[in-house]
C-alpha positions in Angstrom: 0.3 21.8 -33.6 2.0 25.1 -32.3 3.8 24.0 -28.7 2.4 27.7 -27.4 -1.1 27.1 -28.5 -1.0 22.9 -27.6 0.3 23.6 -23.8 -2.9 26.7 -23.6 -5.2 24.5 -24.6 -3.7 21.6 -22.1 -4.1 23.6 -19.1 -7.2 24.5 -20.2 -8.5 21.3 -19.8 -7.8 20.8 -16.9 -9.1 24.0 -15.9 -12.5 22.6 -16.6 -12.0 20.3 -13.8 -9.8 22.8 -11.1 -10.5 20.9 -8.0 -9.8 24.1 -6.0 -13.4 24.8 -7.2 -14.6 21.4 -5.9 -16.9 22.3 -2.9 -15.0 19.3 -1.2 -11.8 21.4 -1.3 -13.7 25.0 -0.7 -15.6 23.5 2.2 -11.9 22.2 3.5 -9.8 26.0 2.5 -12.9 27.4 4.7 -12.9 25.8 7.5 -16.2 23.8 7.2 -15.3 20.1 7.3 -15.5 18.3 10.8 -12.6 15.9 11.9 -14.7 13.4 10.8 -14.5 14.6 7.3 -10.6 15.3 6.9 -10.5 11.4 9.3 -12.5 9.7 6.1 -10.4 11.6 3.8 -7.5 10.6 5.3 -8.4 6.9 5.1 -9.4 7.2 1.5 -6.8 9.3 -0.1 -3.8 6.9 1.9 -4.4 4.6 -0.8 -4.1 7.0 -3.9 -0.4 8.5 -2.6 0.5 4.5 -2.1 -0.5 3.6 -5.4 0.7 6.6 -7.6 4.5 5.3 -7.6 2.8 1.9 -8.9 1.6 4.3 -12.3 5.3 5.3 -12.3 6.8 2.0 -12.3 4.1 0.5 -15.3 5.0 3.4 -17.3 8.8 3.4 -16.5 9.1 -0.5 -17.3 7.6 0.4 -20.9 10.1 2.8 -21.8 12.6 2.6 -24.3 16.2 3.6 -22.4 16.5 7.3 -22.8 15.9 10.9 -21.0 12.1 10.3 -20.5 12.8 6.9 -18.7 15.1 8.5 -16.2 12.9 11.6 -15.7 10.1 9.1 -14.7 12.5 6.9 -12.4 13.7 10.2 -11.0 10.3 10.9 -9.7 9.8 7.4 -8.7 12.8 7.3 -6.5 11.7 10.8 -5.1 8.3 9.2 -3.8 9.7 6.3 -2.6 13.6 6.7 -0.9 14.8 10.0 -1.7 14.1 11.2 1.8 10.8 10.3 3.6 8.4 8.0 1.7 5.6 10.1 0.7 3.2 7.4 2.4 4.8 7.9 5.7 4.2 11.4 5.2 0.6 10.9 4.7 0.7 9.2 8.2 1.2 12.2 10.0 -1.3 14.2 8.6 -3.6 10.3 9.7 -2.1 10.8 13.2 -3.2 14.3 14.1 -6.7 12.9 13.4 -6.3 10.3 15.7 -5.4 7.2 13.2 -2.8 4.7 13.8 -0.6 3.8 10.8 -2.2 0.4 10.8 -5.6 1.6 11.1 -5.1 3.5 7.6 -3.2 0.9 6.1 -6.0 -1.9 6.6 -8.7 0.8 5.7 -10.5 -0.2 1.9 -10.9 3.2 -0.6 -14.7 3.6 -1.3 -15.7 3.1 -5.0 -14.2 6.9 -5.7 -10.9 6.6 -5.0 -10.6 3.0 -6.3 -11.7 4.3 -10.0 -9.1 6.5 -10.4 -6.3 4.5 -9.2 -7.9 1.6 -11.5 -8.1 4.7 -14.3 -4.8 6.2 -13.5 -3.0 2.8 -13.3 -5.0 1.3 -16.9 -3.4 4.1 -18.3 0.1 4.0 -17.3 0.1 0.6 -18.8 -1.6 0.9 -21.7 -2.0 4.2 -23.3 0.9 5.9 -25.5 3.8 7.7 -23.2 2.5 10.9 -24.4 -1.0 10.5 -23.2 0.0 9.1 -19.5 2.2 12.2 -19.5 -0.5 14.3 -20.2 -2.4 12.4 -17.7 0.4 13.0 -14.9 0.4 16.6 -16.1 -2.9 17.2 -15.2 -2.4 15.7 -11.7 0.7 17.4 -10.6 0.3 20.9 -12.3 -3.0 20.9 -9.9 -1.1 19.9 -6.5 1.1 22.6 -5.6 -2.0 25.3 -5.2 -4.0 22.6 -3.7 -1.5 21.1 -1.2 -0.5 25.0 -0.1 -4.1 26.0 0.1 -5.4 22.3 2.1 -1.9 23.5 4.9 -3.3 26.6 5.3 -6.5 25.5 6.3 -5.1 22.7 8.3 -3.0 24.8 10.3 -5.7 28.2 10.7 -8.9 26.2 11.0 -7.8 22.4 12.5 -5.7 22.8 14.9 -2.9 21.2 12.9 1.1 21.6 13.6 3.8 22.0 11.2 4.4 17.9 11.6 1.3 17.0 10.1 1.4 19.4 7.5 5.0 18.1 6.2 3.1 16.0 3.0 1.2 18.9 1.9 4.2 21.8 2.5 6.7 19.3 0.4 4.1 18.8 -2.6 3.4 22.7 -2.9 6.5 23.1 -4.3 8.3 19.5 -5.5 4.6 18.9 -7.9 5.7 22.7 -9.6 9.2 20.7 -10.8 7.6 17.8 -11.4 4.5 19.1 -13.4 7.5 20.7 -15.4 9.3 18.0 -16.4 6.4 16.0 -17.4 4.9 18.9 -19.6 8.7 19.6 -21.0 8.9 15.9 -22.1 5.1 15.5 -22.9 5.8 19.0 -25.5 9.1 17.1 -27.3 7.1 13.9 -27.9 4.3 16.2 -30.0 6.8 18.3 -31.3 7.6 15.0 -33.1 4.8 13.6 -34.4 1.5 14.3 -35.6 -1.5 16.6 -34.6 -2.9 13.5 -33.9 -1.2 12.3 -30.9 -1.4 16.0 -29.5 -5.4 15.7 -29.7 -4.8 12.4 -27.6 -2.6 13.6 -25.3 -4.9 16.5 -24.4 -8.0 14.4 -24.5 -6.3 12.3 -21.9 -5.3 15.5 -19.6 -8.9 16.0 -19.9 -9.9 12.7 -18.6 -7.5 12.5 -15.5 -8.6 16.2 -14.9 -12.2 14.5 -14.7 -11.7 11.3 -13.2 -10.3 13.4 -10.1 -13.3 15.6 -9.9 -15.4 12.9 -9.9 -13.7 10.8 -6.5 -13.7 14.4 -4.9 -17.5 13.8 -5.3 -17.7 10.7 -3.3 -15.8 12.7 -0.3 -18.8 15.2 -1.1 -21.3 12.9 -0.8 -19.7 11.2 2.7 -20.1 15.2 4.1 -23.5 15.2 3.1 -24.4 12.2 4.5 -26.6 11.3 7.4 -23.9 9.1 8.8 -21.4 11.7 8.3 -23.7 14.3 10.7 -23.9 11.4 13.2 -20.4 10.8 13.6 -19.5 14.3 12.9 
């Protein structure tokens, strides 16, 4: 497959599934979730930033040694000791809603989040390199945009501070290098083998495009609710 016409057809994809379009995330840009809302969402999403070095690590530990190996424990480190830990980022977005670090840490993701961190981690340990890569890809080419678009909401609609806003400000531009070098190493694996594993490879952007829409939805739901209009 050409590399021009494979990496088109990869972000479109994922453009099925842009979660900027989510009304979760418009409801957020405008203004138009309560604290209740971004409180829950907190809660919830804590336990997808913990787990996503965990996806790094099963896929790292499969590798053979070379240049892709490093480039996934270079992320790795990144999330984890390379400055702040991304979750005790997260925690200061938590705290200017009012949530104690334990109180998020002893909180349970609802059904939503728990699927794709089940999803995201079944594939770092079982599908080919290429088609977790892909997978990754169509995580963190989506972050920057989201992650610059959720601070600017934070900061002109919620009464946020520059502190709280550190998680998103850091992934608006470290996800645009790290959505490159996945996509950079995802293109040299199909460059070296068959149509076939590009067909997989983009089938499984597709998916992880997907299986994020669809948790978005349960954060959807919870603003709909009548419980969430009670507490709101």
């Amino acid at each position: 497959m050409n590399l021009k016409v494979f990496q088109a057809e990869l972000d479109a994809r994922i453009a099925r599934y842009n979660l900027l379009d989510h009304p979760f995330y418009k409801a957020w840009s405008l203004g138009k979730l309560s604290r209740e809302h971004l409180r829950a969402y907190a809660l919830e999403y804590f336990h997808q930033v913990a787990a996503f070095p965990t996806f790094l690590s099963a896929l790292h530990s499969r590798l053979a040694d070379g240049t892709l190996r490093r480039a996934v424990l270079r992320n790795l480190a990144e999330e984890e000791v390379e400055g702040r830990a991304h979750t005790d980022m997260w925690m200061d977005f938590a705290a200017s809603f009012g949530l104690s670090a334990e109180r998020v840490r002893r909180s349970r993701p609802g059904p939503g989040v728990r699927n794709l961190i089940e999803r995201f981690f079944r594939s770092a340990r079982h599908d080919s390199p290429a088609q977790v890569l892909a997978a990754l890809y169509a995580s963190e080419s989506q972050v920057p945009a989201i992650s610059a678009a959720k601070a600017h909401a934070l900061l002109r609609h919620y009464g946020a501070n520059a502190d709280s806003c550190g998680y998103f400000f850091l992934h608006s531009y470290a996800d645009v290098i790290h959505s490159q070098v996945w996509l950079e190493e995802l293109t040299r694996l199909v460059s070296f083998r068959q149509t076939q594993l590009a067909e997989a490879a983009l089938d499984a952007a597709g998916r992880a495009a997907y299986w994020q829409w669809q948790a978005l939805n349960a954060s959807q739901a919870y603003r709909l609710s009548e419980r969430s209009m009670v507490l709101a």
